[in-house]
C-alpha positions as CSV (number, residue, x, y, z in Angstrom):
1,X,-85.8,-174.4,203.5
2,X,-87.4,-172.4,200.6
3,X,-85.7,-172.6,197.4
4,X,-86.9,-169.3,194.7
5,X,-87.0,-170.8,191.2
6,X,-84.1,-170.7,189.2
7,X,-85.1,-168.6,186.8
8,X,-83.6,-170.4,183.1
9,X,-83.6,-166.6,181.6
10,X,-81.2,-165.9,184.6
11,X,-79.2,-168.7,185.0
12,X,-78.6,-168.5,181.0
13,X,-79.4,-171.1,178.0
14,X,-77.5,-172.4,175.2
15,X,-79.1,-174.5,172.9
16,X,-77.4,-177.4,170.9
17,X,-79.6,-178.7,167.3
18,X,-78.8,-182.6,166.8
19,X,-80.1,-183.8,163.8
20,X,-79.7,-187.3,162.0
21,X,-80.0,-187.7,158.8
22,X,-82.5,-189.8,157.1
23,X,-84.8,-192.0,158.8
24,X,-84.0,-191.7,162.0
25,X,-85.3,-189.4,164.9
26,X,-84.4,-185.7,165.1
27,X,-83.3,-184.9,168.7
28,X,-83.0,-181.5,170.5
29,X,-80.6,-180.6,173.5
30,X,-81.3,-177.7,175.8
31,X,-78.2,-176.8,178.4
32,X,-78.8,-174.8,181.5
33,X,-76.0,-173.7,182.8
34,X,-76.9,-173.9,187.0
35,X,-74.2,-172.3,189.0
36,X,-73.8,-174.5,192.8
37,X,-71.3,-173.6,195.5
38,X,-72.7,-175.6,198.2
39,X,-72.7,-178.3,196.2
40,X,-75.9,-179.4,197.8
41,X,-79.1,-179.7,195.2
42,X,-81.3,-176.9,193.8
43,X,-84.3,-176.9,192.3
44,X,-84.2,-176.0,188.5
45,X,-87.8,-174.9,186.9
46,X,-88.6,-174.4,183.2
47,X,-91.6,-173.4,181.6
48,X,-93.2,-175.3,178.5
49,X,-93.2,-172.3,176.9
50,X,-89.5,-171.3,177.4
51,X,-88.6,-174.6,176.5
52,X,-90.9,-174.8,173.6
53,X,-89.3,-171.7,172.5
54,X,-85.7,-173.0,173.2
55,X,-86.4,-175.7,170.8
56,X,-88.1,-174.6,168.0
57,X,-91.7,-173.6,167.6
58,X,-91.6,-175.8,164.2
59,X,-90.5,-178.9,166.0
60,X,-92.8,-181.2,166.5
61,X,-91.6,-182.7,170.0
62,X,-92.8,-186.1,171.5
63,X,-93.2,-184.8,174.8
64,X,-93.0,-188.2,176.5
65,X,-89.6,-188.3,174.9
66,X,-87.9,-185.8,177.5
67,X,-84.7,-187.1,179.6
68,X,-83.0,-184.7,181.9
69,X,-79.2,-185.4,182.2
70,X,-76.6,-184.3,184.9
71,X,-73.2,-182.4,183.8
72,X,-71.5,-186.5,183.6
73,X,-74.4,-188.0,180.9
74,X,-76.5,-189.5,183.8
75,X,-80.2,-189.3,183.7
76,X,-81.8,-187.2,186.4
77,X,-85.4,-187.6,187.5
78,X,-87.5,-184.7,186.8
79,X,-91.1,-183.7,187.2
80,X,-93.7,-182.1,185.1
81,X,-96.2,-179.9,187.0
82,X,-99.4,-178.4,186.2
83,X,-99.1,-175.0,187.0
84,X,-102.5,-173.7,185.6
85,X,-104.1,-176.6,186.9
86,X,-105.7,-177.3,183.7
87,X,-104.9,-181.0,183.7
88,X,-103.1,-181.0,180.2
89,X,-99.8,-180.2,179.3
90,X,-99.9,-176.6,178.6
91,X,-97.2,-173.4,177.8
92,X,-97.5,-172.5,181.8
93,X,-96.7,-175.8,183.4
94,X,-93.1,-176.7,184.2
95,X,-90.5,-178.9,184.0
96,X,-88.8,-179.2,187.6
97,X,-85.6,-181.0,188.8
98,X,-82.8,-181.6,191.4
99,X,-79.4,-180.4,189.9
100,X,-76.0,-179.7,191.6
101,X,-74.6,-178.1,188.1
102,X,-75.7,-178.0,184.4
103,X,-78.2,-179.9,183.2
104,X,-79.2,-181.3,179.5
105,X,-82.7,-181.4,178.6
106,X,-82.9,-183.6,176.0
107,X,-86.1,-184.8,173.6
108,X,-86.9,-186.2,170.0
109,X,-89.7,-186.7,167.6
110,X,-89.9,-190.5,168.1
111,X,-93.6,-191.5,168.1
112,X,-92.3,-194.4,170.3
113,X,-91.0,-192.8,173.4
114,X,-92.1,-194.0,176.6
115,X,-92.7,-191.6,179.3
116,X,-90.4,-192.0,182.6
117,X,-91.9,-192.2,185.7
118,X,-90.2,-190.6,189.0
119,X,-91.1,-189.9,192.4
120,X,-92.4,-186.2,192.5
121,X,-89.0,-184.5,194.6
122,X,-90.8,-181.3,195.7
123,X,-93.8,-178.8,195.7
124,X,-94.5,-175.6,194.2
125,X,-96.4,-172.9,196.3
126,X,-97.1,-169.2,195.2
127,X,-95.8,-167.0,198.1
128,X,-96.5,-163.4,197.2
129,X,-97.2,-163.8,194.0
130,X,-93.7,-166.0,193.1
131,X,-93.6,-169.6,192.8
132,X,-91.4,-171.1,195.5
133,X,-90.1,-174.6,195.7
134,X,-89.6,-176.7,198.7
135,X,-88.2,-180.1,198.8
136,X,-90.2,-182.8,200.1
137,X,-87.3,-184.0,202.0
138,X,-86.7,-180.7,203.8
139,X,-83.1,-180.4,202.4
């Protein structure tokens, strides 16, 4: 079944700042709001740049540090891929995951983070110029 990208300038954003005071780590939240009435999963794509944007250009982001949460506060897996192929994170690649409402894309500054690793869920393919997503499970 071919899923289009969700497009996050569609679908609509809302950003939420958390910042802690002193020492500790400043954290950024990104909401996308996904609408779902199958209730099945759909893929959710995000660009670096539109995130990057989202976020703040003047934050300095620990990419490693990004979690994906579902609309109850549990983590979701999510993968990162390399759209322009270049083999580095760049503004073009994307952040793809499964999500059956909003989502919470969450990240911090922490020189610490450790990078999750997840099983990639599905493939992009460029059909007619537009980047469609397929699940690797066929669902």
């Amino acid at each position: 079944m071919k899923h289009k990208r969700i497009s996050v300038l569609i679908i609509g954003l809302a950003l939420l700042l958390t910042t802690f005071a002193g020492a500790q780590a400043a954290t950024r939240e990104l909401v996308i709001t996904v609408p779902n009435t199958t209730g099945q999963p759909v893929p959710v794509a995000i660009s670096f740049d539109d995130l990057r944007t989202a976020i703040g250009l003047d934050f300095p982001a620990n990419w490693d540090s990004i979690r994906v949460y579902n609309a109850s506060g549990q983590v979701i897996p999510y993968q990162i891929d390399d759209i322009d192929l270049s083999g580095s994170l760049s503004g073009a690649d994307e952040l793809s995951c499964l999500a059956t409402g909003n989502i919470t894309i969450k990240l911090n500054d922490e020189d610490e983070a450790i990078k999750p690793r997840y099983a990639n869920a599905f493939t992009i393919e460029k059909e007619n110029g537009i980047d469609v997503i397929r699940t690797l499970d066929a669902n």
